[in-house]
ZAMARGU-4260 file (C-alpha; in steps of 0.2 Angstrom, whole numbers, plus 5000, padded with zeros to 4 digits):
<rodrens>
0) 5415/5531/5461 | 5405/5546/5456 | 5408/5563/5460 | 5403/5566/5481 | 5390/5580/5482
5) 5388/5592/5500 | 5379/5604/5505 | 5392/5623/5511 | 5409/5624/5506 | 5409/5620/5488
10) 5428/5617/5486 | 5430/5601/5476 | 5445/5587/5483 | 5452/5571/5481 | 5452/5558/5491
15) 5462/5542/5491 | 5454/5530/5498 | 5465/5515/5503 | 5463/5497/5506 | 5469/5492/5526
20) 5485/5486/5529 | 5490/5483/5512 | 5489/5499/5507 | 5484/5495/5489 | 5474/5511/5483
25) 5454/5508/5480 | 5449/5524/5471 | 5453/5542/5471 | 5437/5550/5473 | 5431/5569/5471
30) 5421/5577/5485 | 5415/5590/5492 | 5422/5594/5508 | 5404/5597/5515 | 5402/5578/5510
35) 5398/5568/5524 | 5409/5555/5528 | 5393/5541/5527 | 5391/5549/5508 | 5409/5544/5504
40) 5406/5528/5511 | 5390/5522/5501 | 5397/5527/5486 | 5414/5514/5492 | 5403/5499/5497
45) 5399/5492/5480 | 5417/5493/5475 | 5421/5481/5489 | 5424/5461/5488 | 5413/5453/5494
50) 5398/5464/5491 | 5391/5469/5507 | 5407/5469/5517 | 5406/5479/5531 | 5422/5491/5533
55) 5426/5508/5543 | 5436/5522/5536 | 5450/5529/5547 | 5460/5546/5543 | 5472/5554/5554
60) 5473/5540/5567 | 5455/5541/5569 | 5439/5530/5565 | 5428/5543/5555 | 5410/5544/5559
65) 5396/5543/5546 | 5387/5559/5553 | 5403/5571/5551 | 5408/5582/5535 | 5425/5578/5527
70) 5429/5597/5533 | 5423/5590/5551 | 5433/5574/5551 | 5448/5584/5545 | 5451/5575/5527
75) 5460/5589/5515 | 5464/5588/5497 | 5475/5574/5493 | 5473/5564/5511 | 5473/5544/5512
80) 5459/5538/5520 | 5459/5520/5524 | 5446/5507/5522 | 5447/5496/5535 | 5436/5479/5533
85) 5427/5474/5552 | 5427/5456/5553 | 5410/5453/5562 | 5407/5437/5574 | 5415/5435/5593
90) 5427/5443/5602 | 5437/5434/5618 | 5444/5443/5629 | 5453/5439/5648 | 5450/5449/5663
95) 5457/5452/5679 | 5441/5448/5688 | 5443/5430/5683 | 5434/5427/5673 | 5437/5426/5652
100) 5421/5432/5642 | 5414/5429/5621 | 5406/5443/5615 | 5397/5447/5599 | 5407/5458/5590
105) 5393/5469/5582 | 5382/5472/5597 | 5393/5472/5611 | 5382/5460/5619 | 5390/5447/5631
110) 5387/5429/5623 | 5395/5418/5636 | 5404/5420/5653 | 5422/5406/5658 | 5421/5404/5677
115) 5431/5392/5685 | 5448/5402/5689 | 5456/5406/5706 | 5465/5419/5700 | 5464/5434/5687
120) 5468/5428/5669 | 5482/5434/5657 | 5478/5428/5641 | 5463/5421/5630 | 5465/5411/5614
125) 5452/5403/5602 | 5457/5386/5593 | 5457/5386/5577 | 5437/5378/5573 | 5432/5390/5588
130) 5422/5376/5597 | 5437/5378/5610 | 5447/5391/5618 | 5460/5393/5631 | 5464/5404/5645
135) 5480/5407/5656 | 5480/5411/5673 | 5491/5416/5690 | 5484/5402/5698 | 5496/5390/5687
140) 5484/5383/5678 | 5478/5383/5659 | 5458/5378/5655 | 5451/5372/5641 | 5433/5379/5637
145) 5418/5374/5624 | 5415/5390/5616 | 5395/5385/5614 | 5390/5377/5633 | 5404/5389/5642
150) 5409/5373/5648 | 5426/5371/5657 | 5432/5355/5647 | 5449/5352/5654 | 5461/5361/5667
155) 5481/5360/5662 | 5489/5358/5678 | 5509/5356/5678 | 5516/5374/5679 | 5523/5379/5700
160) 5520/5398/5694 | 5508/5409/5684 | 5503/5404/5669 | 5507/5420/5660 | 5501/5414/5641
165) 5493/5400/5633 | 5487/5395/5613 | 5483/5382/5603 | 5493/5374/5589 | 5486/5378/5568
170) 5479/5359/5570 | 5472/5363/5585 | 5480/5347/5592 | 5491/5354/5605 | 5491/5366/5617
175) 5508/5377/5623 | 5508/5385/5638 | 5520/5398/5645 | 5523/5402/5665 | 5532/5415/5677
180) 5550/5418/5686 | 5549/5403/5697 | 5544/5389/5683 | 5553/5397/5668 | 5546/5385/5656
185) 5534/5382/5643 | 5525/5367/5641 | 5515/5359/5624 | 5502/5349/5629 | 5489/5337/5620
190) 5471/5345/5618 | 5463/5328/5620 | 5471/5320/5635 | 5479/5337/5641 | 5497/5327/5645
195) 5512/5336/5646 | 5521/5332/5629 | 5537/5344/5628 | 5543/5355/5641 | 5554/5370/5634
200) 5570/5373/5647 | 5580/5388/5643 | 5575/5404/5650 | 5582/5415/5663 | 5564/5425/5668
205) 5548/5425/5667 | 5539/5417/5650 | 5529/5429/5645 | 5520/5422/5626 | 5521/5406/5615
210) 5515/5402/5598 | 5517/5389/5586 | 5523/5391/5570 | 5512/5391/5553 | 5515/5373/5551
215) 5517/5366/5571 | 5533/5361/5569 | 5541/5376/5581 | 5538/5388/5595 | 5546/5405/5597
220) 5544/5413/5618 | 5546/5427/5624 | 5555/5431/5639 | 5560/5445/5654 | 5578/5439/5649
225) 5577/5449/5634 | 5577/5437/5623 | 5565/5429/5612 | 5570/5409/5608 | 5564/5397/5592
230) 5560/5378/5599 | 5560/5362/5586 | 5561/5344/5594 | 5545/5346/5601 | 5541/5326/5597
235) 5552/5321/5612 | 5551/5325/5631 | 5559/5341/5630 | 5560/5354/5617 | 5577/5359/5608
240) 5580/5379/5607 | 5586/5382/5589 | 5589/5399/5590 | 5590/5415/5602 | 5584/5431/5597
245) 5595/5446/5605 | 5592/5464/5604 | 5581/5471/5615 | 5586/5479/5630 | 5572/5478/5642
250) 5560/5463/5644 | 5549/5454/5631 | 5532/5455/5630 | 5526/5445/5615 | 5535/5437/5598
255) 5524/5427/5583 | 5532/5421/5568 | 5525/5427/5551 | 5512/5420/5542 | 5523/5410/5531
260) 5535/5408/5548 | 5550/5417/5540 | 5550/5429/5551 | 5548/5432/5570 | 5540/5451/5577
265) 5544/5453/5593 | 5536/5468/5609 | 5548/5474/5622 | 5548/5485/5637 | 5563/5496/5628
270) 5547/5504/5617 | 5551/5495/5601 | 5547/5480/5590 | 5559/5469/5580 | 5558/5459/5565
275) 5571/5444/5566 | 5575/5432/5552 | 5567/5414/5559 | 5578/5404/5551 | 5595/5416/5554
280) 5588/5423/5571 | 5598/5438/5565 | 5586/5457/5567 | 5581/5462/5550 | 5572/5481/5559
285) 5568/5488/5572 | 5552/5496/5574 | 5555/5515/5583 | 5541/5527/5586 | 5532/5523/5601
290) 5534/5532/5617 | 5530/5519/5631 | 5529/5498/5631 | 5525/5490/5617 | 5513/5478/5621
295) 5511/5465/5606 | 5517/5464/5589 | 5507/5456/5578 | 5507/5452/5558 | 5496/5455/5545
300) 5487/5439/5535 | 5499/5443/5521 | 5514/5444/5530 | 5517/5462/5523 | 5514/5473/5538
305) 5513/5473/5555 | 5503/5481/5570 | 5510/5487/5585 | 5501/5491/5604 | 5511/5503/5616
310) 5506/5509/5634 | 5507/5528/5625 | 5490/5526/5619 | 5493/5523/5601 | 5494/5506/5589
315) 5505/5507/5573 | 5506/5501/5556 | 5523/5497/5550 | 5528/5489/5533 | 5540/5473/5535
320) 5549/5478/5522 | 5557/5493/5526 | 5552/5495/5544 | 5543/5511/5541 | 5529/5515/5551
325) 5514/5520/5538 | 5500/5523/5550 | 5500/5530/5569 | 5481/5525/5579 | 5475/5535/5591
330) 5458/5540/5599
</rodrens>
């Protein structure tokens, strides 16, 4: 990139701008800090794979806006400004007022509506093609949707309590399921005939997520018993636990395993996240620096960082390998 012309103060900097969550550095760029930031922006766009990608930058915690100066957006001498890449298409999300909704993720506009539930809804996951997806529900059940019609295709039924959690295997073949403090369980399901092909016994509280692992062959829950817990054997009846993952001290909010499903990140009420060793179950870091819930801890495509959500208002950035947090998000 060229120099970055402005118009009043006529102090030159650098910038560093960034690439996302992998940190690897784009260009150091000299500007002006009466640069606006949409200046700084043009001149990153054709340096970016594949040309025309769209991408925001971020400094300080904060998404900047094209129409600000550096000086405005408070970028100084030196700063790291990140680039973040905006995957444009659809957005699902669940609501309270029962009802799940697709939404186009450059306009805002609503694309398509789910009704069918009794009850408010917990959780909303695409399958992997995205011609389906699946909600959760307190009214114990699951449903499977057709992304296009808004169709309900097929309601789970099984679970005596909330269903608290529900997502679909990488193959899209199966479906698991995870339920509240009466039922304790999860369930895998098949996405075809929508039968009950594993149950997973073991937990002493509420289930409160399940995912597959990278290649289907496990499941990791998390639970309100403080525990997270790995499940193999998911060909017979009913699921073996492999392994349990201790260290939190309050209840658990979410776990995933790692893109390459070495490793588990777990959310907890106790305002941290771990990192536990799939294989081990043993904690390889523990992720301090929120102030409130951590909601959700989830990886990034490469496996090298992670991003957090916390009821203090702020998501984080932390790299996997030393458990340091590299960005704080607010705004």
């Amino acid at each position: 990139c060229g120099d970055i012309a402005g118009e009043g103060e006529g102090l030159d900097i650098i910038v560093s701008c960034v690439l996302g969550l992998s940190g690897e550095l784009l260009s150091r760029v000299p500007c002006r800090l009466g640069a606006r930031v949409g200046d700084l922006r043009r001149a990153l766009a054709p340096g970016l794979a594949p040309p025309g990608s769209p991408f925001r930058l971020v400094a300080g915690g904060r998404i900047l806006q094209d129409a600000e100066t550096l000086l405005e957006a408070g970028v100084q001498d030196g700063s790291d400004v990140l680039v973040v890449r905006v995957q444009c298409g659809v957005v699902l999300t669940a609501c309270g007022d029962r009802r799940a909704r697709l939404w186009d993720a450059d306009s805002g506009e609503c694309l398509r509506t789910f009704t069918g539930h009794a009850m408010s809804l917990d959780s909303a996951a695409f399958s992997p093609d995205g011609q389906l997806c699946v909600t959760a529900s307190r009214d114990c059940t699951a449903r499977l949707w057709d992304c296009d019609s808004g169709r309900c295709a097929a309601t789970l039924a099984g679970h005596v309590d909330e269903v608290r959690h529900a997502s679909f295997s990488p193959d899209g073949a199966r479906v698991v399921t995870a339920s509240g403090p009466t039922d304790r369980t999860a369930k895998v399901w098949d996405a075809q005939s929508c039968v009950v092909l594993c149950d997973l016994y073991g937990h002493g509280d509420e289930i409160m997520s399940a995912h597959f692992s990278p290649d289907g062959r496990s499941i990791v829950t998390a639970s309100y018993d403080l525990t997270a817990k790995i499940w193999g054997g998911l060909g017979g009846s009913r699921g073996l636990c492999l392994r349990t993952l201790e260290g939190h001290e309050a209840g658990l909010l979410y776990a995933e395993f790692s893109p390459d499903g070495e490793a588990v990140a777990t959310a907890s009420y106790d305002g941290t996240a771990q990192l536990f060793g799939s294989a081990s179950g043993t904690s390889l870091a523990t992720l301090r620096g929120h102030f409130g819930t951590v909601f959700c801890a989830t990886f990034s495509p490469d496996g090298r960082r992670v991003a957090t959500a916390s009821s203090d208002r702020t998501a984080r950035i932390w790299d996997t390998a030393s458990g340091a947090c590299l960005h704080r998000l607010c705004g």
